[in-house]
Backbone bond lengths (Angstrom), bond angles and torsions (degrees), N, CA, C in turn:
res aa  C-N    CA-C-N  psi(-1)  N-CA   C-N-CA  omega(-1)  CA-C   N-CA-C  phi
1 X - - - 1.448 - - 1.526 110.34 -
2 X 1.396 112.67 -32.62 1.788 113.32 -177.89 1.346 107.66 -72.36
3 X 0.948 108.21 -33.51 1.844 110.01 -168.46 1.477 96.94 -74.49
4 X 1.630 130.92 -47.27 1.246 130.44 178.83 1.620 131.07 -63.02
5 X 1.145 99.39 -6.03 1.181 124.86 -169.39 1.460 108.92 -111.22
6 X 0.830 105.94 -37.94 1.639 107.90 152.83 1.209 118.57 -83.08
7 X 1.272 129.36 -12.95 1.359 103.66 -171.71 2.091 108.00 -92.21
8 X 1.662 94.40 1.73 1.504 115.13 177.72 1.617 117.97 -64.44
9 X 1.688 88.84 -28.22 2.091 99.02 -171.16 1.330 96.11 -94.49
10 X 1.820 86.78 125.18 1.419 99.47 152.88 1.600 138.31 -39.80
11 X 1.474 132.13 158.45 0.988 133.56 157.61 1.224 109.72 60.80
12 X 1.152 139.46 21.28 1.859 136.25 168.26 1.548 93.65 -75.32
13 X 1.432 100.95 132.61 1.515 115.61 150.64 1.598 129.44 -50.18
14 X 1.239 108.87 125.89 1.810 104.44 162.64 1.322 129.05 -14.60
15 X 1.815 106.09 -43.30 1.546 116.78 -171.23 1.353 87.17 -100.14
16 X 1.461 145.76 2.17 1.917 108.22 161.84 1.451 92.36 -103.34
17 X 1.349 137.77 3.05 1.557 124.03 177.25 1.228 101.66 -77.03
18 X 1.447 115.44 -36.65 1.724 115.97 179.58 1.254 110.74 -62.00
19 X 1.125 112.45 -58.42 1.412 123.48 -167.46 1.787 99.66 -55.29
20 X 1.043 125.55 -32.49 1.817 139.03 -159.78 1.895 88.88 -71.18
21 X 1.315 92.77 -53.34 2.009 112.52 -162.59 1.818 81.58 -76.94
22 X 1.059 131.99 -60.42 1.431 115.79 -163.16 1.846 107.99 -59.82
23 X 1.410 118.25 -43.15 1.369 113.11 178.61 1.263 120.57 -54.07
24 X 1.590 114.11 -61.41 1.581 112.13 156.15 1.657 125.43 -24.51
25 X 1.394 108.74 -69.57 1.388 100.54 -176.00 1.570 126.21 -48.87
26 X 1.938 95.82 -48.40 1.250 96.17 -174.41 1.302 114.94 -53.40
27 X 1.143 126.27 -39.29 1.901 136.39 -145.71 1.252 80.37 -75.91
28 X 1.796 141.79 -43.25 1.364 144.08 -147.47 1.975 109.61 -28.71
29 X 1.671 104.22 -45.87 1.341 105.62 -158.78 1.388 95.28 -71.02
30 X 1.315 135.94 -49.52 1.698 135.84 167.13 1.486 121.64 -52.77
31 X 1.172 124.20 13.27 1.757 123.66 -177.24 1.683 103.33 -84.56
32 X 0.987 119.73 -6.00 1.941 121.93 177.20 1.126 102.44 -82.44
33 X 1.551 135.30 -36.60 1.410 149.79 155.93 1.434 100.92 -54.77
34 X 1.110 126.45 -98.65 1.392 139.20 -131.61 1.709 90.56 -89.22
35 X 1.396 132.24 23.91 1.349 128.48 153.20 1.781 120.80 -143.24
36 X 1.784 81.86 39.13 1.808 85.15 -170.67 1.431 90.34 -68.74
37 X 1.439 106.63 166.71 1.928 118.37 -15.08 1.457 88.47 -95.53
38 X 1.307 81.54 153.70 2.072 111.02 -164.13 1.493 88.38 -129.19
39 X 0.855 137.56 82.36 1.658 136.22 154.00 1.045 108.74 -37.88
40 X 1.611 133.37 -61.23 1.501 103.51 172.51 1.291 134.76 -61.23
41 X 0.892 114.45 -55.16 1.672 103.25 166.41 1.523 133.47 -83.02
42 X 1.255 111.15 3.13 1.843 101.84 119.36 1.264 141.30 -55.80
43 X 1.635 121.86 -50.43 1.195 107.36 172.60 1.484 114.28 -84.30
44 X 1.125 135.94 15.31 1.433 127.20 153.33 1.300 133.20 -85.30
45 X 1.472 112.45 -12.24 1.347 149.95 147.50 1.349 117.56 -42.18
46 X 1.409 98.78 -86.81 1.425 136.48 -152.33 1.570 92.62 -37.54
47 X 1.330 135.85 -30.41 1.689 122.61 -171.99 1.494 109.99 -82.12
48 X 1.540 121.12 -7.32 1.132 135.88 -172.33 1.344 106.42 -78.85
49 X 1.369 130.04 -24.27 1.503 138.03 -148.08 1.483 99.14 -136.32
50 X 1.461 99.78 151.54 1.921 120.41 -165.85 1.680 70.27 -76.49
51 X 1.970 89.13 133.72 1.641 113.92 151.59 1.278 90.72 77.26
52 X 1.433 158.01 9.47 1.500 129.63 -147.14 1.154 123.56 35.22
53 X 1.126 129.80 22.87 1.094 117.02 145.83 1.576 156.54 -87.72
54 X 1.334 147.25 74.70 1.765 154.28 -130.79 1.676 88.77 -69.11
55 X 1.419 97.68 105.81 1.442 110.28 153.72 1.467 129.67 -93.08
56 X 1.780 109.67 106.08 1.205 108.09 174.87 1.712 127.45 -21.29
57 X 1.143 93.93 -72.54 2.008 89.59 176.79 1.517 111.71 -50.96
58 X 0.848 101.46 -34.10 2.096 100.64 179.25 1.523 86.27 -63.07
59 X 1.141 141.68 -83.80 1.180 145.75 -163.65 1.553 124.84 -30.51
60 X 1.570 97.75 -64.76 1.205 103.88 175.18 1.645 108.10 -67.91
61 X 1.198 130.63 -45.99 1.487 106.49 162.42 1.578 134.96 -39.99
62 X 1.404 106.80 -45.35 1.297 116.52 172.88 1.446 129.36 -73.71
63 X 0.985 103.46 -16.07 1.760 119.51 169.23 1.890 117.94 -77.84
64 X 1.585 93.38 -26.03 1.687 87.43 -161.74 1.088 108.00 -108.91
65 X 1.431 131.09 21.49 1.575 96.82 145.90 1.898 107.00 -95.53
66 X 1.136 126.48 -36.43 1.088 83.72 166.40 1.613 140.01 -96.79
67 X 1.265 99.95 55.72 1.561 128.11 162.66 1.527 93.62 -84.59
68 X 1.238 99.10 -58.19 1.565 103.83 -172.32 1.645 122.84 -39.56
69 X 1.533 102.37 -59.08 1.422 126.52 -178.73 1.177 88.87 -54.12
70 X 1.319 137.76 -90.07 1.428 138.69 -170.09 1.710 119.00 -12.95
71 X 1.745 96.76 -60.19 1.570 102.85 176.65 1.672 106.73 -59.95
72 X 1.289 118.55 -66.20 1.771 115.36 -171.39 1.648 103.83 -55.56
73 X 1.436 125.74 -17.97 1.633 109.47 179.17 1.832 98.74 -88.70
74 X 1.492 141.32 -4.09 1.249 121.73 -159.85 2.570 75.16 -113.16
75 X 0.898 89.53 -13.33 1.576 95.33 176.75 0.930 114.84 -66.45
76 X 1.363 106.82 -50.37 1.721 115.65 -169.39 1.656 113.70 -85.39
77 X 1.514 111.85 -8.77 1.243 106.16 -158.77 1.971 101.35 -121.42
């Protein structure tokens, strides 16, 4: 929805459309967080975690390094 929504405003530069498409992607591995509750990707989760249950801190640990990778490959490129 962010990327589409930007791509609605006039007059953005080349380099904030990138930057718009690179934030989206990167954030991608944190969207089970930052769009609870996500039933789907809870239950695609959920076998990953003691009890079924998706523990934020498990998550966000497990999400960020390649959050990381994501950010240093849209850096480098």
């Amino acid at each position: 929805a962010l990327t589409y929504l930007g791509s609605l405003v006039e007059g953005l530069s080349d380099e904030f459309k990138y930057a718009l498409v690179a934030g989206a992607v990167t954030g991608g591995g944190l969207t089970v967080i930052a769009n609870a509750p996500n039933p789907a990707g809870m239950s695609l989760l959920k076998e990953y975690f003691d009890e079924g249950a998706v523990n934020p801190l498990g998550l966000f640990v497990s999400a960020t390094p390649p959050t990381l990778v994501a950010i240093l490959a849209f850096q480098l490129l």
